[in-house]
N, C-alpha and C positions, 0 to 999 in steps of 0.2 A: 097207665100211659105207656105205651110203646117207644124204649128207649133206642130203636134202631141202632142195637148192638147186639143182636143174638148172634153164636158165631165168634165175635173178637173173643181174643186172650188176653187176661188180665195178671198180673202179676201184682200179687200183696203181697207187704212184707209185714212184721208183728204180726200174724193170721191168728195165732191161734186164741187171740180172744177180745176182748173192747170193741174199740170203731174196727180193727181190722177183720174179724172175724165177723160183726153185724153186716161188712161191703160183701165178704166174701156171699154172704148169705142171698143179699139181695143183687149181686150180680149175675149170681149162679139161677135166680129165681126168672132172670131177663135172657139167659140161655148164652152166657157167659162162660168161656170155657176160662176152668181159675186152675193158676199157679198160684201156691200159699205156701210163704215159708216163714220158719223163725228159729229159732234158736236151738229147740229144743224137739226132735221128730215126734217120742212118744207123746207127749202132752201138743202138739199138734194134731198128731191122728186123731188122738181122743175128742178134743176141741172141734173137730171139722166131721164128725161122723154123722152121717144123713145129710151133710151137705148136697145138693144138686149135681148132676153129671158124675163125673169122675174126677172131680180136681189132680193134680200134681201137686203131691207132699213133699218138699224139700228145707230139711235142715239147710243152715245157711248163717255165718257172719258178717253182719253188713259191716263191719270194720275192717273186714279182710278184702282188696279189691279181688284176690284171684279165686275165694271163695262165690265172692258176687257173680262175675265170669261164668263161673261154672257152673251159677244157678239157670243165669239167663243162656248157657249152653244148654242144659238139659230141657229148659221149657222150651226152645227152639226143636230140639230134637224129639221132642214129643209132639209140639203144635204146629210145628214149621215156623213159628212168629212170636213177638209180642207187640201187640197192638198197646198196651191200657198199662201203665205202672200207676200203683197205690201204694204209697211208701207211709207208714204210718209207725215202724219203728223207734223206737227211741228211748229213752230213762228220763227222770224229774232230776238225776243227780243230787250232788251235796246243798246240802243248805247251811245259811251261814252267813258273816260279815264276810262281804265281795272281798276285803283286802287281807281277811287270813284265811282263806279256800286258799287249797294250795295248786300248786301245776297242778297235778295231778286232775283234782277236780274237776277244775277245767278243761283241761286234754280231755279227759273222758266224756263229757255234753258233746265237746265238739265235735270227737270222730263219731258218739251215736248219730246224737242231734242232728247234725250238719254235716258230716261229710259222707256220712254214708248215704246220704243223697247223690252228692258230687259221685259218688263210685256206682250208684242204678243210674244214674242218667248216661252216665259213660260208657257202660254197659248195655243198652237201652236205645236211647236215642238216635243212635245213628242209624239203625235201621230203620227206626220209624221214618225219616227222613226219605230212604232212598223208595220208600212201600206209601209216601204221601198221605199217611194218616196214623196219629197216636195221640196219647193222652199221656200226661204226666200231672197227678197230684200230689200234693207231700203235706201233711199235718204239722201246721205250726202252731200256733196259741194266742190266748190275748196276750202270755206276756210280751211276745214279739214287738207289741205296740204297749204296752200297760206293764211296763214290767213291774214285777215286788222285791224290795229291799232285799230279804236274803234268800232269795232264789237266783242270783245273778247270775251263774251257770247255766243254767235251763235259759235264761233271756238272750244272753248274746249269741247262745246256738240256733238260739229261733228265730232270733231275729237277722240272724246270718242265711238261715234256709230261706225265711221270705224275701231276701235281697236275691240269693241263688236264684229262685224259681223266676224273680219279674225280670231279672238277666236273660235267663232262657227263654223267654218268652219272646224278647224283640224278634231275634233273628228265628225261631222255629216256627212262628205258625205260617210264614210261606212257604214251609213245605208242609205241613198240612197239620204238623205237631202242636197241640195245644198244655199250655205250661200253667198250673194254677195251684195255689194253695188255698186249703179249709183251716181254717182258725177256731177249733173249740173250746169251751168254757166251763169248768166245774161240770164236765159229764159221770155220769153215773158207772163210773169201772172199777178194778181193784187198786188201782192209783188213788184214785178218791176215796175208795173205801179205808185204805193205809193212811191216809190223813187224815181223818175222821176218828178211827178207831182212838188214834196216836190224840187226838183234839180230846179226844171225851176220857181218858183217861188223865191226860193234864187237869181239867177243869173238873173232873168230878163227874161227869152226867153222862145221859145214857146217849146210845151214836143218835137217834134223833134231833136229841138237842143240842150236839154237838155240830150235827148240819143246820139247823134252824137259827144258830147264833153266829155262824160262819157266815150263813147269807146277811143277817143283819149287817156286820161290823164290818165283813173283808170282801163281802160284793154287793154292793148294796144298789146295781144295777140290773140285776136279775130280778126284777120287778114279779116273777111269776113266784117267787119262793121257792125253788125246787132245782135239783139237779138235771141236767139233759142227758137223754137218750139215748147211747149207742144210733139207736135206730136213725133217732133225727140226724145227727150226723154223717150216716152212712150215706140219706136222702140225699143231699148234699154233693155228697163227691160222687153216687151215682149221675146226677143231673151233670157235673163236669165232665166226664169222660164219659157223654155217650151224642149221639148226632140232636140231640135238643138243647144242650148247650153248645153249641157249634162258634155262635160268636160271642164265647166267652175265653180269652186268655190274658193273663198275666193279672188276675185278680188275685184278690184274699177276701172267701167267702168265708164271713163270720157266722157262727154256729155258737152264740154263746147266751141268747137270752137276753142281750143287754151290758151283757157285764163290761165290756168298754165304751167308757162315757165319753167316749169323742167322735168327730164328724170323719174324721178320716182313719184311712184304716193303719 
């Protein structure tokens, strides 16, 4: 299917690997010209080599607003624009009982999690505004809505970012900006690999059976038995930022198999 966006410039953040690096993949494959940044340049380049076109590699801290700035300078002065932001940065942070996490822990979800949102739209948005078409996606979770006991950190950042984006959402899409969050579920990355390893070493068993008793006991909505996709996910936030989701904004497209057993999002 022809997503009538060969052409726009996209701007991912976390690129160089999980859902960020699988969009980068399939945006680039619809003739997408990509800005891909993270943290870290050489494990970026590595990560993105044979990508499609020419992407723009740019190191970047999304906690820094003047860093942020200065990405979304350079991809202007490279593409003249940014049409498409894919923000999928972020940490799991500390885990724990909610009431002895300290500041700290929390500061740190929120300026990943959550605010370095606030600082790409800031960066971002206004243009899209005055050029009457853009996209803005941002990776939230089920816990935003399903939150777990001691991941509290990770909940209220995400659940803070899906409140951010259905804000943005009122007033942008009359000018032509469309605002939406993807909400994924126990997908197959090196996050879930690090839980898993860290699971079958507690209990004894080898990482398969460490994921086959995690789906039993701690998602037992994921009815398929198995972890999701990069890929499927990526499907996802492709179909939002491109002209076949046209009137789709201020959603939260869940990507999780099931794993939130409620009606609303």
């Amino acid at each position: 299917m022809d997503l009538r966006i060969k052409g726009r410039v996209a701007l991912i953040t976390g690129a160089s690997g999980g859902i960020g690096l699988a969009t980068a993949k399939l945006l680039g494959e619809e003739g997408v010209r990509l800005v891909l940044t993270d943290l870290d340049l050489h494990s970026l380049e590595k990560s993105c080599a044979g990508l499609p076109g020419e992407p723009l590699l740019l190191a970047a801290d999304m906690t820094v607003q003047n860093e942020v700035d200065q990405l979304v300078k350079q991809a202007e002065a490279r593409f003249g624009q940014v049409d498409i932001v894919v923000h999928t940065a972020g940490v799991t942070g500390a885990k724990g009982d909610p009431l002895t996490l300290a500041d700290a822990d929390y500061e740190e979800a929120w300026s990943t999690d959550f605010f370095s949102a606030v600082r790409i739209a800031r960066a971002t948005v206004p243009q899209m505004r005055t050029r009457k078409w853009g996209r803005l996606v941002c990776i939230t979770s089920e816990n935003a809505v399903q939150p777990y006991w001691e991941e509290a950190v990770y909940n209220v950042a995400k659940a803070a970012l899906a409140a951010f984006v259905k804000n943005l959402s009122y007033k942008e899409a009359a000018h032509g900006v469309l605002c939406n969050t993807v909400s994924p579920a126990f997908i197959e990355t090196a996050m879930t690999d690090g839980m898993m390893k860290q699971r079958a070493e507690q209990l004894g068993v080898s990482f398969e059976e460490a994921v086959a008793s995690f789906l039993d006991e701690e998602r037992p909505g994921i009815v398929q038995k198995r972890r999701g996709q990069v890929e499927e996910v990526a499907a996802a936030i492709a179909l939002l930022v491109s002209e076949r989701g046209s009137f789709i904004n201020g959603s939260n497209l869940r990507v999780d198999g099931g794993s939130v057993q409620a009606v609303q999002n």
